[in-house]
N, C-alpha and C positions, 0 to 999 in steps of 0.2 A: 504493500500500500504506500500512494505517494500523498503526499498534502500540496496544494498551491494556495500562497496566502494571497487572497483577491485586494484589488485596490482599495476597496471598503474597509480593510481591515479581517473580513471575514477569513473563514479556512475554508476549504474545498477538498475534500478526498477524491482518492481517484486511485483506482488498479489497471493494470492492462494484462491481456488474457493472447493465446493465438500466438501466431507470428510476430515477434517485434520488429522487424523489416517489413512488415506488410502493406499495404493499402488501409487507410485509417478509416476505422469506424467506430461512432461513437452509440453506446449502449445505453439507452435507458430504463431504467426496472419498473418493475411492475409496483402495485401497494396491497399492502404492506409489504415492503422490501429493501435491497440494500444493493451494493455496488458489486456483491459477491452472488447474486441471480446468474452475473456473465457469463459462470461457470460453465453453462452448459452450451456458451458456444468456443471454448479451449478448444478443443480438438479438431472440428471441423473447421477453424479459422485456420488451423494451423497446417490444414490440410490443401485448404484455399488459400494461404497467403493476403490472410487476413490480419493488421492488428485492431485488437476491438477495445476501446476504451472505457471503463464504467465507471461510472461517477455516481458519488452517496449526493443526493440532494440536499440543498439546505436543511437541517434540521434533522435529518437523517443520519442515525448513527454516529462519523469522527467530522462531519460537514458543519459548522456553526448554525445554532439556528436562527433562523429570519421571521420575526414572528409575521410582520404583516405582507408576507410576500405571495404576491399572484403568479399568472402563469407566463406573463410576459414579462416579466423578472427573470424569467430563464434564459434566454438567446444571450443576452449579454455575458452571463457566467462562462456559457458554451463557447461564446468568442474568443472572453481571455482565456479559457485553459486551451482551446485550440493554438491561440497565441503565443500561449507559453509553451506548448509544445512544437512550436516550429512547422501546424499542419496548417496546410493556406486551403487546402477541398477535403473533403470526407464524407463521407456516408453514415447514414445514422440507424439505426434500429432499437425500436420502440416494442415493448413488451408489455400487453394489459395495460395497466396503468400508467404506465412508460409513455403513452400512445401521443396525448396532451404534449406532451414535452418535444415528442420528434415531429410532430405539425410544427409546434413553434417557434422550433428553428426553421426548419424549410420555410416558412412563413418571413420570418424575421432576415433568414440568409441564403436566400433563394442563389446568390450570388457564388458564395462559398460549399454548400453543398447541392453534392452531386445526385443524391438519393435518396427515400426513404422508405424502410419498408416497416409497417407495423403487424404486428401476429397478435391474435385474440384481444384485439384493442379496444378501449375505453370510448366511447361516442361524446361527443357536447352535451352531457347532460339537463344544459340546462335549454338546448333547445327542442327538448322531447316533451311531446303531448302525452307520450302512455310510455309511464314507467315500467311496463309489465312483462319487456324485455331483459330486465337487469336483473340479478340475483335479489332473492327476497332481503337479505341481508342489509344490500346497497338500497331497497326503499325502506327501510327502517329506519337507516343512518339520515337517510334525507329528508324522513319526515321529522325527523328529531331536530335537526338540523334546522330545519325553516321554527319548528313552533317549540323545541327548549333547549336550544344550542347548552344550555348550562349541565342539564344530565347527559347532553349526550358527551362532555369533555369529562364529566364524572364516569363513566361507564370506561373512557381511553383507560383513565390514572386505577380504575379498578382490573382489568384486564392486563394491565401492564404487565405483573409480578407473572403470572402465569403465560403469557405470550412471549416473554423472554426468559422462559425455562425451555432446554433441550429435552425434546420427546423421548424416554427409554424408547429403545430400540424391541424390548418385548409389549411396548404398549402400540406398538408403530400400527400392527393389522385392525386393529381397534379402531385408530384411529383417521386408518384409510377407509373405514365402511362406509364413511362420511359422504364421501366422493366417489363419480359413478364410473364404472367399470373401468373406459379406458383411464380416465386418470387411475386411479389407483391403482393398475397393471404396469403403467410406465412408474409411478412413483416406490414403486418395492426398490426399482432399485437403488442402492442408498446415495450413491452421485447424485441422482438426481433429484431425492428426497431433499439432500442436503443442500443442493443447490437451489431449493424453493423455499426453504423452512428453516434453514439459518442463517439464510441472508434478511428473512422474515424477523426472526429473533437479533439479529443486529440490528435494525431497523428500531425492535421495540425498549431494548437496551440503551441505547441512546436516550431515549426521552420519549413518553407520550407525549408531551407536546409536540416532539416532529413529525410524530405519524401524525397525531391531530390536524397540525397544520397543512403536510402534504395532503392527506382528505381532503380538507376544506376546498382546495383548489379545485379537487372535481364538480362540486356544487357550485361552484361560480360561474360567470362568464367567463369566457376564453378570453377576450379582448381583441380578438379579428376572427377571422371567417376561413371556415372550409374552403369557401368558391378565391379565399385568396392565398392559397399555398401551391404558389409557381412552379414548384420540380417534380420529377416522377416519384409516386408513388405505389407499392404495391399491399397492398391488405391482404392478410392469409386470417381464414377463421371456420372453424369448427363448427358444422352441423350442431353437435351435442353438447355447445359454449353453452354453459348455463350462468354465469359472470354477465356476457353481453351475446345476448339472441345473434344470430349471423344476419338475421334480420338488420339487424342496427348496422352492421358491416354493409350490406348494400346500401343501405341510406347514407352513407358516409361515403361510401365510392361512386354515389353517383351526384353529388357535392364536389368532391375534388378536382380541378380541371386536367389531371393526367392522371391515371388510377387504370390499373387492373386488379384488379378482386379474384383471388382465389379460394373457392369456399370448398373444402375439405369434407367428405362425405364421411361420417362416423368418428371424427376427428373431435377432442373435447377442451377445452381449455388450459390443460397442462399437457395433455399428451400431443397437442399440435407444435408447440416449439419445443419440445423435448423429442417426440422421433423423427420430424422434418426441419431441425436444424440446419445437418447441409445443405439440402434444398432451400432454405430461406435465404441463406446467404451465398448462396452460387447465384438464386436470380437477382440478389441483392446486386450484386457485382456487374451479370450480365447486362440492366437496367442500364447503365451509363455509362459503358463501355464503347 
């Protein structure tokens, strides 16, 4: 793990995964998550001659937190630590939650990057008329959110202690019943457990404030528009996404003004960036070649 201390004075963590001579790409996590989600694209970067970069968000885990920071507070972060590292174009890839973030650059630096692709991605929230695409979860947090923003920050600081404890590994089958088949088929195995669920627990270790905060931003406005995010994009999303309907995935690509959409038949939420990795980032590369 590296740190870059931002002009503000703030910190910025940041790892790098793959290839380090590679083609630069910059990783965004899911939520609740942390900069160690990347994990699961090490190997097929390295196989494509990829380096992929992850970054903890503000407030996120070893990243300073930002209490009153939106989503267009992002690009600018994303420029200096490009800056700091010497990349002048890159490619980005947005992950669930991630999804927000890698528009916002393409939005912001249509100029500097080359591509974006998102996988089981996060929709504009706040421009949906029917919630009943999103995980029951995600409208609970929103109605809480609009009518007693106060329990629902009591419910983060309660959740905390137990969302930043590691799962025994004999409570682990237990724990997958949760989630439907294909996920919890690709999550046995423990790479990949690990790389969904402790990068999750660094995230909550850090601070419920920063998960709190990083939430909040999906209930908000974006502060620009789908129809204004200039470079190619590709969306990859799962039939049996129960997080975000594939539904929401066509309404978002067909919003984008360069967009292909690939909707995976039988494909679920975790198990679509976890066994189509490679494939995400060979088209990722092909896109702007």
């Amino acid at each position: 793990m590296r740190f870059l201390e931002l002009k503000n004075g703030a910190r910025l963590a940041f790892s790098e995964y793959g290839d380090p001579h590679g083609a630069p790409v910059f990783f965004c996590h899911g939520w609740p998550s942390s900069l160690t989600m990347a994990t699961i694209t090490d190997a097929p970067a390295r196989e494509l001659g990829l380096r992929v970069i992850s970054v903890d968000r503000p407030g996120i885990s070893e990243s300073t937190v930002h209490p009153d920071r939106k989503l267009r507070d992002w690009p600018p972060l994303l420029r200096e630590l490009a800056d700091h590292l010497a990349i002048a174009e890159f490619r980005v890839l947005g992950i669930s939650g991630g999804a927000p973030y890698a528009y916002a650059g393409g939005w912001a630096m249509p100029q500097r990057i080359r591509a974006i692709t998102v996988v089981s991605g996060a929709p504009p929230i706040v421009d949906l008329n029917d919630h009943s695409g999103l995980l029951r979860l995600y409208r609970s947090m929103l109605k809480l959110h609009r009518h007693n923003p106060k329990l629902l920050r009591l419910c983060f600081r309660i959740v905390r202690p137990l969302a930043a404890r590691r799962i025994p590994i004999r409570l682990r089958p237990l724990f997958l019943k949760i989630f439907q088949p294909m996920d919890a088929a690709v999550l046995r195995d423990n790479g990949a457990f690990e790389a969904c669920f402790e990068s999750a627990r660094r995230a909550w270790r850090g601070s419920a404030a920063g998960v709190m905060i990083d939430a909040q931003v999906y209930a908000e406005p974006w502060g620009f528009r789908l129809e204004d995010v200039h470079v190619p994009v590709r969306l990859w999303h799962g039939t049996k996404d129960r997080a975000f309907s594939f539904r929401l995935a066509e309404e978002v690509a067909a919003r984008l003004p360069d967009c292909k959409l690939r909707i995976v038949d039988g494909a679920g939420h975790f198990s679509l960036p976890i066994r189509f990795m490679r494939e995400i980032l060979a088209d990722l590369i092909a896109v702007s070649q």
